[in-house]
C-alpha positions as CSV (number, residue, x, y, z in Angstrom):
1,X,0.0,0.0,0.0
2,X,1.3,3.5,-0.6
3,X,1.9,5.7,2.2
4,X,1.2,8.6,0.1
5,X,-2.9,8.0,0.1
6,X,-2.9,8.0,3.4
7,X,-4.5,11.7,4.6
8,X,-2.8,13.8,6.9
9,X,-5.6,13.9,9.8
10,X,-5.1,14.1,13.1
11,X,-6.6,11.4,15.2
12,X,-6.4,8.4,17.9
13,X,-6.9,4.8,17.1
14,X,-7.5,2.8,20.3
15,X,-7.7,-0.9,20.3
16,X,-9.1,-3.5,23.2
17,X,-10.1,-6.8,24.2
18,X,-10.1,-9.0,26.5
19,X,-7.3,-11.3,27.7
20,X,-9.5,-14.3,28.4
21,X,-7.9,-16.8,31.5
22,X,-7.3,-19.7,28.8
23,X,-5.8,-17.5,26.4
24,X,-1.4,-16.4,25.9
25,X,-1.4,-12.8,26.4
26,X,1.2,-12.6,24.0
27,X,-0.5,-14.0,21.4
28,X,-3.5,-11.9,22.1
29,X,-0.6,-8.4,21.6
30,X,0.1,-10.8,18.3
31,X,-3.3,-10.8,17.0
32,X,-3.5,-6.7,17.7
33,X,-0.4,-6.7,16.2
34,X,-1.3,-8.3,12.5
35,X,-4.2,-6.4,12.1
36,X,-3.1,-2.8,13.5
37,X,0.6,-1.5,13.0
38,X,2.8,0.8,14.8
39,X,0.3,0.3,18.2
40,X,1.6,1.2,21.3
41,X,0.5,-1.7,23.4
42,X,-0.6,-2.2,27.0
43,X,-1.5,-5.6,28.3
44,X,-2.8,-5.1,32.4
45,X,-4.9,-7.9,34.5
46,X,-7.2,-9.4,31.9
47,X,-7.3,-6.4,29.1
48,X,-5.5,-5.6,26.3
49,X,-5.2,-1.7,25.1
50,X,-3.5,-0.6,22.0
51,X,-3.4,2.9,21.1
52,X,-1.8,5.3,17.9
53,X,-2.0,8.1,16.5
54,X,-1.4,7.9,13.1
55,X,-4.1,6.4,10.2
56,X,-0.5,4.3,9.1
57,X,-1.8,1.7,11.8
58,X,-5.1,1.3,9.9
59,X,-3.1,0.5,6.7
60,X,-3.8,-3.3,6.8
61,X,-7.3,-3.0,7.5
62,X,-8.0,-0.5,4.7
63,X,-6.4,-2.7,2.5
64,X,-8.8,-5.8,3.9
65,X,-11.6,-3.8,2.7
66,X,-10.6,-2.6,-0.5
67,X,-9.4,-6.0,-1.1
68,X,-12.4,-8.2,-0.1
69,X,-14.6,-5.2,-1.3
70,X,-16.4,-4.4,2.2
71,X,-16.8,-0.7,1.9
72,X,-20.3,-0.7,2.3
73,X,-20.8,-3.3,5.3
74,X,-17.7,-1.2,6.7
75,X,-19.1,1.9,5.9
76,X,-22.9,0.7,7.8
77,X,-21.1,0.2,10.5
78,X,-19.0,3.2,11.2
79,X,-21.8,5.4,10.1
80,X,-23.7,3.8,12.8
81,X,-21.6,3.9,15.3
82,X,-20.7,7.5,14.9
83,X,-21.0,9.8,17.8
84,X,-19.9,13.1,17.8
85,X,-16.0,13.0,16.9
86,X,-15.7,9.0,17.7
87,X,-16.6,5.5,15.5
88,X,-16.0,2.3,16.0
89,X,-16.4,-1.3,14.8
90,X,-15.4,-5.0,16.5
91,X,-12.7,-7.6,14.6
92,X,-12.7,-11.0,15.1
93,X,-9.6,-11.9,17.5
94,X,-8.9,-15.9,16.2
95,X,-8.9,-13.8,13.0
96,X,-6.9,-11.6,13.6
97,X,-4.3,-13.9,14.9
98,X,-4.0,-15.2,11.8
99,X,-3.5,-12.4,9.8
100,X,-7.4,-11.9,8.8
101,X,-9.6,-8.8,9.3
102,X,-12.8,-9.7,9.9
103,X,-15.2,-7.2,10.9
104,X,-18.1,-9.0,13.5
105,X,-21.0,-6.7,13.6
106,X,-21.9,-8.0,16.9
107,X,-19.5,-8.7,20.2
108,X,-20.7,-12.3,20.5
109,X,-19.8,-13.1,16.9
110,X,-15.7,-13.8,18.3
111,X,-16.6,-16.5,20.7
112,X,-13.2,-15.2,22.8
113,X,-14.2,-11.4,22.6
114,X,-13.7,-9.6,19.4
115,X,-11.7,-6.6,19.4
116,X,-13.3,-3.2,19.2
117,X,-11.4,-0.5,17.3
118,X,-12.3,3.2,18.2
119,X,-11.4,6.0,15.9
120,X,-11.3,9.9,17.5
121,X,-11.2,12.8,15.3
122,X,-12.3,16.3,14.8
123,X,-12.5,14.9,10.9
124,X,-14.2,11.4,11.7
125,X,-16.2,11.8,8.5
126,X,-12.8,12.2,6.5
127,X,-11.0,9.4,8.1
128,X,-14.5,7.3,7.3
129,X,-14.4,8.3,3.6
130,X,-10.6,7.1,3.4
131,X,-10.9,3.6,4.8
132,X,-14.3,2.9,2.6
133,X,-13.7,5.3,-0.4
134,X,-13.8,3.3,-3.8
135,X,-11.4,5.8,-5.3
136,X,-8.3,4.1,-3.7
């Protein structure tokens, strides 16, 4: 993917799950990992937090979408769960861990927790048209 379409817009990408007792924590931080880039990662009791603040991080997961052609079940969910300067949407964490973006439109659809992805910015509508935009 080429750096150069992603927009300069500043924002904060946090990332969490659970750190369920029968699963490795650091394969939990691996899963995170595959899916979201450059995430500073936290790993405390039985929760995992990721945070970043560049759109670089979502670069895999803009690509899953453009690639599988998911803009519009994307784009439902983010416009749905748009409040104010904040969206968010859930990935499947056995997905993730191997290397798959899979977007679960409801928590109990990753039968270990998904994880939920929330994007902040005072241009949430911009960052929204860049991962689902068809002009890519």
């Amino acid at each position: 993917m080429d750096k150069l379409n992603i927009p300069n817009i500043s924002c904060k990408i946090s990332a969490y799950c659970q750190v369920n007792s029968s699963e490795d924590p650091q394969k939990v931080e691996r899963a995170i990992s595959n899916v979201l880039s450059n995430m500073d990662i936290y790993i405390k009791d039985d929760s995992l937090k990721a945070t970043s603040e560049t759109l670089e991080s979502l670069l895999y997961i803009h690509k899953t979408i453009h690639s599988h052609n998911t803009q519009k079940v994307y784009g439902r969910n983010l416009k749905r769960n748009l409040t104010d300067d904040s969206t968010w949407f859930y990935l499947n964490k056995q997905a993730a861990f191997v290397d798959i973006a899979t977007l679960c439109e409801n928590a109990d659809e990753s039968p270990l927790g998904p994880i939920k992805i929330i994007l902040q910015s005072k241009h949430i509508e911009n960052i929204i048209d860049w991962l689902i935009s068809s002009s890519q």
